[in-house]
C-alpha positions in Angstrom: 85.0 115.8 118.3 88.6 117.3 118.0 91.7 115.8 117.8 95.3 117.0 118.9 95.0 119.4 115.6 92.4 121.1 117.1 90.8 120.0 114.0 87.2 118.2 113.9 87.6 114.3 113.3 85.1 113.6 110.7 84.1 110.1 109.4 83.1 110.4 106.0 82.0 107.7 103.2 84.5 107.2 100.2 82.3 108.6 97.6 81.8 106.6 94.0 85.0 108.6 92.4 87.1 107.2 94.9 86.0 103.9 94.8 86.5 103.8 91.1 90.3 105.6 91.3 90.8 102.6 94.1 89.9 100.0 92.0 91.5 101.4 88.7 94.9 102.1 90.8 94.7 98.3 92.3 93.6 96.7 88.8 97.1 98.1 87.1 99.1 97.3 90.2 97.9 93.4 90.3 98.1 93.4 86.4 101.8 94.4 86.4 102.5 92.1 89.2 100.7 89.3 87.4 102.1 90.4 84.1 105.4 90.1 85.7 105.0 87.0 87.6 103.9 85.1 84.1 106.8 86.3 82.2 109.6 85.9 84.4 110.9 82.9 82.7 110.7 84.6 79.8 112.2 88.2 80.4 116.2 88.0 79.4 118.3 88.9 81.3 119.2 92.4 80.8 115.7 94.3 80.6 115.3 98.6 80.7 116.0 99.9 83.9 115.8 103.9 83.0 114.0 105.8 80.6 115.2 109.1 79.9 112.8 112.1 79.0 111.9 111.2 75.4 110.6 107.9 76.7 114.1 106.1 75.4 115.8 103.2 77.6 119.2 105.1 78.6 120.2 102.2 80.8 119.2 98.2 80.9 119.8 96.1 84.2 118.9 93.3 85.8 115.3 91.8 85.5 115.4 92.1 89.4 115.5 95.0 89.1 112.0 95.4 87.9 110.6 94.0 91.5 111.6 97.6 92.6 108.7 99.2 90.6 106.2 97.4 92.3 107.8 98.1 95.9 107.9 101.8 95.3 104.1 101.6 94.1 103.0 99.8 97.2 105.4 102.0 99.6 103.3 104.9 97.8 100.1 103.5 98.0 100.4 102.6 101.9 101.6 105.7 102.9 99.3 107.7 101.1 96.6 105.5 101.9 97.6 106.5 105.6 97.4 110.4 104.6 94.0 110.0 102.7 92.4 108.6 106.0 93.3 111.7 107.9 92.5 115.1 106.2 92.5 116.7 109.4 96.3 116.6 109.4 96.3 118.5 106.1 97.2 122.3 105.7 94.2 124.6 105.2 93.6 128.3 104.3 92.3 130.0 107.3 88.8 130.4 106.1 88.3 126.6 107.4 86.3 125.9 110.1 84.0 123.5 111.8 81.3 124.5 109.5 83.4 124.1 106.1 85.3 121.1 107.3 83.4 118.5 105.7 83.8 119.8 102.8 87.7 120.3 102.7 88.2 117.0 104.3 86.2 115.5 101.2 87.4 117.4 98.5 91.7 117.5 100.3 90.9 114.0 100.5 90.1 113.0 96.9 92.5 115.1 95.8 95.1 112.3 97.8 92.8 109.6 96.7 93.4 110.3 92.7 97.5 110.9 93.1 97.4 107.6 95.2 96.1 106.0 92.6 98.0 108.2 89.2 101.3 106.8 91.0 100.5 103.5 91.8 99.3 103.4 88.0 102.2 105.3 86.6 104.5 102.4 88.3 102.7 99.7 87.2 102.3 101.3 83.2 106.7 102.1 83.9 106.8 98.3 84.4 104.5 96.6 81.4 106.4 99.3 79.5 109.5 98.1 80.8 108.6 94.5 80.2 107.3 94.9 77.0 110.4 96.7 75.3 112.7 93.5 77.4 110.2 90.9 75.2 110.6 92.6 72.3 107.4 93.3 71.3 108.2 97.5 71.7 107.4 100.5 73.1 103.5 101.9 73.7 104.3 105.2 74.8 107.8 106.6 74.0 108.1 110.2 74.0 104.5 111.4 75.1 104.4 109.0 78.4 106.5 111.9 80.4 104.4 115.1 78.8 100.7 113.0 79.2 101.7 112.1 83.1 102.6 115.6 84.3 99.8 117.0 82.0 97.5 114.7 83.8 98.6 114.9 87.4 99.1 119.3 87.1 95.3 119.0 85.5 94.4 117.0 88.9 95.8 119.1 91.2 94.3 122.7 89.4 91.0 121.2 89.1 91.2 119.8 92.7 92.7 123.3 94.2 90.0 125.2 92.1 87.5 123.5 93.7 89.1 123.9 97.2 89.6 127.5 96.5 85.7 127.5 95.7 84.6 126.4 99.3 83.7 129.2 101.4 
């Protein structure tokens, strides 16, 4: 059946890999939530509220201001929840067709799945990283937290278009 695209409307299962970037992107987003909750009472005052590129806190601000990580995360996760559930909105080469479209619509779609899930995880590490530098207790990642997330989000995205480009 097609839809105002002129595009088939597929219903396809989530496969195992997107199950397991769903559950890895929701166990980091409760577990900076949680973290947060717990050590409210705790966190000063003043906590960091920028990084700059070399993974330094360049400006400190109000521990309220840490709720705003977790709002951005779950802003990103609903609307590209929404965009994962419709691949046939999605820009394709002009090689697609009915015959092909279960396979872009799978493979366009994880591709949405895994950045859903890098972002709502990037957040939520932003925030125990955040958190943990306002307790004291130091920095995990420092300089390599900016190169390691575009490293891993450019090697999603080659590997995803490679394998889109592969679909014939």
């Amino acid at each position: 059946m097609a839809d105002w695209w002129g595009r088939p409307k597929l219903n396809i299962a989530k496969t195992k890999s997107e199950w397991i970037w769903d559950i890895l992107g929701v166990v980091f987003y409760i577990g900076g939530i949680v973290s947060l909750l717990l050590l409210w009472g705790d966190l000063p005052d003043k906590v960091p509220a920028h990084f700059n590129g070399a993974g330094e806190v360049d400006r400190w601000g109000s521990k309220w201001e840490l709720l705003i990580l977790p709002g951005i995360g779950a802003l990103l996760f609903g609307l590209m929840q929404a965009l994962e559930k419709h691949p046939e909105v999605y820009n394709y080469p002009k090689r697609f067709n009915e015959a092909n479209a279960e396979q872009f619509y799978l493979q366009s779609r994880k591709i949405v799945n895994q950045l859903k899930n890098i972002c709502v995880i990037v957040f939520s590490v932003i925030l125990l990283e955040a958190i943990s530098i306002a307790m004291g207790w130091g920095s995990w990642f420092g300089m390599w937290f900016v190169p390691v997330v575009v490293g891993g989000i450019v090697i999603q995205l080659v590997y995803g278009l490679i394998t889109l480009g592969k679909i014939r």
